[in-house]
N, C-alpha and C positions, 0 to 999 in steps of 0.2 A: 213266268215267275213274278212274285209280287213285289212292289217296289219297297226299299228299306224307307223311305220317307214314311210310307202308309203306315208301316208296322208302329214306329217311333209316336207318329200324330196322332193315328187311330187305332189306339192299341186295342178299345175293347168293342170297335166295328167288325175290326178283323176276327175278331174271339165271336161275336157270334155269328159272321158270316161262315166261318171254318165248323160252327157247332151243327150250324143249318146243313152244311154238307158232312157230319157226323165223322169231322176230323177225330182221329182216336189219340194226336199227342197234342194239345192245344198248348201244353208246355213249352212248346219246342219256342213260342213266340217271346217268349221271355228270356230262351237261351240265346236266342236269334240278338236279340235288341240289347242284352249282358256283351255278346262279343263285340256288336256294331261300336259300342262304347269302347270297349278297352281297344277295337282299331283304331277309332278315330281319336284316340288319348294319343295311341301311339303316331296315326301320322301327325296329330299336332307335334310333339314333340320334335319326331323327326321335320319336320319343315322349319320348327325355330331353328333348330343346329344347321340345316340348312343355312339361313338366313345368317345363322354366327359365322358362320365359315365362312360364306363371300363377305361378310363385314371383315373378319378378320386377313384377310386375303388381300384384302385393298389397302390393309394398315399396313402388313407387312411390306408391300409393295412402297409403299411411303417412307416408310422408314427405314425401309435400305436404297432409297432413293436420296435422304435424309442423311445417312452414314451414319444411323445407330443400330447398327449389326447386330449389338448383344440383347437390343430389346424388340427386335426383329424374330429373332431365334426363338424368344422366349413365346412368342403369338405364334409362331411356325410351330412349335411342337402342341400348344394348345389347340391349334387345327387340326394336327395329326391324331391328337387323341379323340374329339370329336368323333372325325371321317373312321374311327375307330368304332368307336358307339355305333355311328350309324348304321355299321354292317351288322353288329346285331338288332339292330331295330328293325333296317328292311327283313332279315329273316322272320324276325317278331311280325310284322306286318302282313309277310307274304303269307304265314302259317294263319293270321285268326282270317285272311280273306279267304283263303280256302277251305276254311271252317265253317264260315258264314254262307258262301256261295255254296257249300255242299248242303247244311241247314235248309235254307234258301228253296232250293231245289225237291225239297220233302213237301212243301207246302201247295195245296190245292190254289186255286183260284176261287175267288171271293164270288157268291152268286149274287143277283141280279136281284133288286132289290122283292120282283115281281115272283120269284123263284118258289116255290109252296114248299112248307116243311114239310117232311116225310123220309122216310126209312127204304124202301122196297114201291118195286113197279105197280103195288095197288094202291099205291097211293100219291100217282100223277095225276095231272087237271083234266081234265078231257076238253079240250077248247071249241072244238067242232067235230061234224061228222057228215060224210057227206056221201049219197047212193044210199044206192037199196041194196039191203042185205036179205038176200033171196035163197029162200028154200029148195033142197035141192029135189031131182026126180030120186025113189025110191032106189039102191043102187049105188048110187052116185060115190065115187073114189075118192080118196087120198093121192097125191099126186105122186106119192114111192108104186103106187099099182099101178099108178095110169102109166107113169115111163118104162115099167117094165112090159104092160099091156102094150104098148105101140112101139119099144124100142129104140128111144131117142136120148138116155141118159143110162150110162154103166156103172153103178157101184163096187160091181165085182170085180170090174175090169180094171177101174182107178186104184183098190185096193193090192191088186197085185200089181202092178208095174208101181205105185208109192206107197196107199195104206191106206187107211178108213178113212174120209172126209174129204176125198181127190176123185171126184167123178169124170169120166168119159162121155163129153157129148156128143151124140152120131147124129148123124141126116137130120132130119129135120130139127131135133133137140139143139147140133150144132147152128146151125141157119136160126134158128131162132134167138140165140145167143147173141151172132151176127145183127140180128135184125135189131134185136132191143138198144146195142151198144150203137151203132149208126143212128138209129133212133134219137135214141140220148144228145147224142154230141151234135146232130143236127140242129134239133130242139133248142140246144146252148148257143149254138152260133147263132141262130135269130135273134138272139137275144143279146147277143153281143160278147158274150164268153170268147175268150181268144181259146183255143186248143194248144196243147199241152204236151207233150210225149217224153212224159220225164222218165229217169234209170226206177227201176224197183228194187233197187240194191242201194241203202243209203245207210254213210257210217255214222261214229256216235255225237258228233257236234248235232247233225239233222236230228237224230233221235232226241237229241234232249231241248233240240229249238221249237219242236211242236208240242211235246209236253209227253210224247212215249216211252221215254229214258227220265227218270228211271220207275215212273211209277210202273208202264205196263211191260218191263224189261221178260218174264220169266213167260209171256205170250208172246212174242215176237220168235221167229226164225234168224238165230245166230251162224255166222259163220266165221267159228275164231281163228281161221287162218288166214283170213284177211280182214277181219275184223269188221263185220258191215253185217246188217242187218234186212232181212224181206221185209219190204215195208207191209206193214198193215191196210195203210190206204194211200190214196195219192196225196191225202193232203199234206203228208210228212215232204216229200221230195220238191210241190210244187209250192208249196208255203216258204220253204229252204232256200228258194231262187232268189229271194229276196233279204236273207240271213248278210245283216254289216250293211246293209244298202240303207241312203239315203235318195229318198223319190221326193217329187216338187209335189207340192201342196195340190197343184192343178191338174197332176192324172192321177187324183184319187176320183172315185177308186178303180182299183185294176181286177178286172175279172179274169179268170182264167178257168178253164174245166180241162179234164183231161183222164182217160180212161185206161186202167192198169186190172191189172190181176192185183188182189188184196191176199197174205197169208196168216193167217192167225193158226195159232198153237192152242189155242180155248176148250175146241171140242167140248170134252167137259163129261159131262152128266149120260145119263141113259133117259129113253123113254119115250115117247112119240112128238113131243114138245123141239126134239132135237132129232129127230126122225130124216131119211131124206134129206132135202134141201135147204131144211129148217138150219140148219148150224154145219159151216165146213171148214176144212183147213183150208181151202183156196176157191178163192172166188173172184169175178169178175165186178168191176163198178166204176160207175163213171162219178166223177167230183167235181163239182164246184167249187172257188177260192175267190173269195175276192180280198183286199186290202184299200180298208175304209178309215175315211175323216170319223176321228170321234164322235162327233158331233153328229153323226149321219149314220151311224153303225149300227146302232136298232130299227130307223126306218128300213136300212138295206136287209139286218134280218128277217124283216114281215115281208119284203119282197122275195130275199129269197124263198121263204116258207110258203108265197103263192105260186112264185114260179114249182114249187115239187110239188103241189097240187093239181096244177095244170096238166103235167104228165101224166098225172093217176087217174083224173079226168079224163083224158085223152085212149088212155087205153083198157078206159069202162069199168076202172075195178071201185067199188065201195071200200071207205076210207075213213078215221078220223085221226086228228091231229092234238098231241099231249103237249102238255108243255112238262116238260122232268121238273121231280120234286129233287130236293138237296140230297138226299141219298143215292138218287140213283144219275146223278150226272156224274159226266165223264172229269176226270181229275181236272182237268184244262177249262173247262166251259164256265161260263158265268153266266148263261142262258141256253137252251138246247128245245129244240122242240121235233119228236119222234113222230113219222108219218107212218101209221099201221093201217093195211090191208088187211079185207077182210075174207078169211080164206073158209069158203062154203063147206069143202068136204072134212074139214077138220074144228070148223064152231068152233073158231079163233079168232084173234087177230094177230100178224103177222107185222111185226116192225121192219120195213124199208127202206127209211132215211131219217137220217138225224141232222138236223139242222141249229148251229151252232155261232154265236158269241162267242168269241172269247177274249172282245176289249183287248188289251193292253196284254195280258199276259205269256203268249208264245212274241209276242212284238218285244220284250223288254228282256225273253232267253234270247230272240235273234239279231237284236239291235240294230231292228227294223222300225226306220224313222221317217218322216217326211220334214221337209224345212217349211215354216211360216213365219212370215215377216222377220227373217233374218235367225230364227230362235228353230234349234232341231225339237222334234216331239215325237214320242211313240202311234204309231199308226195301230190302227184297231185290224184284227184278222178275224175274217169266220169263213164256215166251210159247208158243203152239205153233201148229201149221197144223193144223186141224183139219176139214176140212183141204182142202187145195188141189185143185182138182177137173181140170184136163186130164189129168193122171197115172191119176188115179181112173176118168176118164170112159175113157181108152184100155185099161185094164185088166178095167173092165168089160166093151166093146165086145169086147176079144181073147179074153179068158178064156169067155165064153158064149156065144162065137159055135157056130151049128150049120147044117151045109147050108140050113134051112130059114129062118134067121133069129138074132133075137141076143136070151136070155132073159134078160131085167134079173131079179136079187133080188127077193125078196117083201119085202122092208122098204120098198121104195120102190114098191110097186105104190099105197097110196093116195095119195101124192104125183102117179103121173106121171098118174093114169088109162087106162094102157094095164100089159099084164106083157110086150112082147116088141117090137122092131123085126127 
């Protein structure tokens, strides 16, 4: 959430950082900064009568200590009628705050000064690229043939025990899954990532401390009889850990990774783009979190963004890294940068990880702070996918496939105990 000082100081910063992200009510910033006024008219108010009352409270006190009763009486019912007002003013107060904090709450995150204008994904930066994108043998699959060819991923099967976008992983498919997730969190721990193992059921404060609720509400998996929601990723739950908490200055930052099942409702569309693996209602990924010094928050997102490079490296796949135009970032981000593979039998590229800034803003819905030199301050959060494995898992199976079979990476041979399907 963005702070109401910004709105007030930087009215027409915030108008065009909100334009760059193709805010469609930019109005709302004017409705927003009309109520802040008439609240803050009102708690003035209400604080001087305050201020009369304990004045008047202390006279009374005197002057029936004084033995003037009848002019006692008279400041005793002027305080009554006050403390009178004021129960309509707190209700006056409590109503435009929950006006403004619901406003509040509509509004994107401001992007990054570096952030490029643009509408739609043809029109992100392409920052690097890195491997060889290799022509395939004549032949050469789509990874929805290949798992049906070898047997290691069910769609039919997923679809009757839950529905389209719930796949069955077998034998090796499963192991493989295995492999990547261990993989992962391995990977993180060298690096100093603490592990994680948070609920995947998180109710509506979480939902709205990360920035899900309420923009990405009618995506997410509801369960209104208890009111909680399947998280989308982990970084809802483990970002949360920290919601009301004040940390020291000196263990910034705090890293954490931690690997969940992800549920999205998105599905979405037809057509081979969402084919397979390409787009599911449930999927496996591992996450990255860290909670960073301002001050230090975009160097740690350029490390994040080599560290999920390192892994794509590591397990041989050709890659480049976008940096999101204002259109196409996530409501929350104020920087994001999307790491796409590149997937041979489909003369694509596949996006993998999103790695994310997002400053001040899920910090300031969770009133996650750190203290320096006596004075509290909002702590910077950002996250990445580190990464999501259906994309991964299709990209491998595409890219390595060969007449004979399909040769997994040597990084992941002690994991799966097998090197080929």
């Amino acid at each position: 959430m963005l702070q109401i000082q910004i709105l007030r100081d930087q009215k027409e910063l915030v108008l065009a950082g909100l334009a760059k992200k193709n805010f469609k009510q930019p109005e709302l910033v004017d409705d927003i900064i009309n109520t802040d006024e008439q609240r803050r008219k009102c708690q003035g108010i209400l604080e001087e009568n305050l201020s009369e009352v304990n004045k008047l409270s202390k006279q009374v006190g005197d002057l029936m200590k004084a033995g003037q009763k009848d002019k006692a009486e008279g400041m005793r019912a002027r305080t009554l009628e006050i403390k009178e007002q004021n129960k309509s003013l707190e209700e006056q107060l409590k109503t435009l705050e929950e006006e403004q904090q619901k406003m509040m709450l509509q509004l994107p995150n401001l992007p990054h000064s570096s952030v490029p204008a643009g509408k739609t994904p043809e029109e992100n930066e392409v920052v690097l690229q890195h491997g060889e994108v290799k022509e395939m043998y004549e032949g050469a699959k789509p990874h929805w043939d290949l798992i049906t060819q070898y047997d290691i991923i069910d769609f039919e099967l997923g679809n009757k025990i839950t529905g389209a976008g719930f796949p069955v992983y077998k034998g090796k498919g499963a192991r493989l899954q295995r492999a990547l997730i261990n993989f992962f969190l391995d990977e993180a721990l060298k690096q100093g990532f603490t592990e994680i193992q948070p609920p995947i059921l998180v109710n509506e404060d979480s939902g709205y401390g990360t920035g899900q609720l309420p923009d990405k509400e009618g995506q997410m998996y509801y369960m209104p009889a208890d009111n909680l929601y399947c998280i989308p990723t982990a970084e809802v739950p483990i970002t949360n850990l920290y919601r009301d908490v004040i940390l020291r200055e000196e263990d910034l930052p705090i890293k954490n990774v931690g690997y969940t099942p992800c549920f999205r409702r998105e599905a979405g569309s037809w057509g081979a783009h969402v084919r397979g693996l390409n787009r599911l209602h449930q999927f496996d990924k591992v996450e990255i979190v860290q909670i960073a010094h301002p001050d230090k928050s975009y160097d740690i997102l350029e490390q994040m963004s080599t560290y999920v490079q390192s892994l794509l490296q590591k397990l041989e796949l050709p890659y480049r890294v976008l940096r999101l135009c204002g259109g196409d970032m996530s409501f929350a981000s104020a920087l994001t940068y999307d790491m796409e593979v590149w997937s041979a039998a489909q003369q694509r590229w596949l996006e993998v990880s999103s790695v994310s800034n997002f400053e001040s803003f899920q910090s300031n819905r969770l009133k996650l702070r750190y203290k320096s030199d006596g004075k509290t301050k909002l702590a910077h959060t950002l996250n990445g996918s580190a990464l999501a494995l259906p994309r991964i898992v299709a990209a491998l199976l595409e890219n390595n496939q060969t007449p004979e079979g399909i040769n997994l990476p040597k990084v992941l041979h002690p994991y799966l105990g097998f090197e080929s399907i």
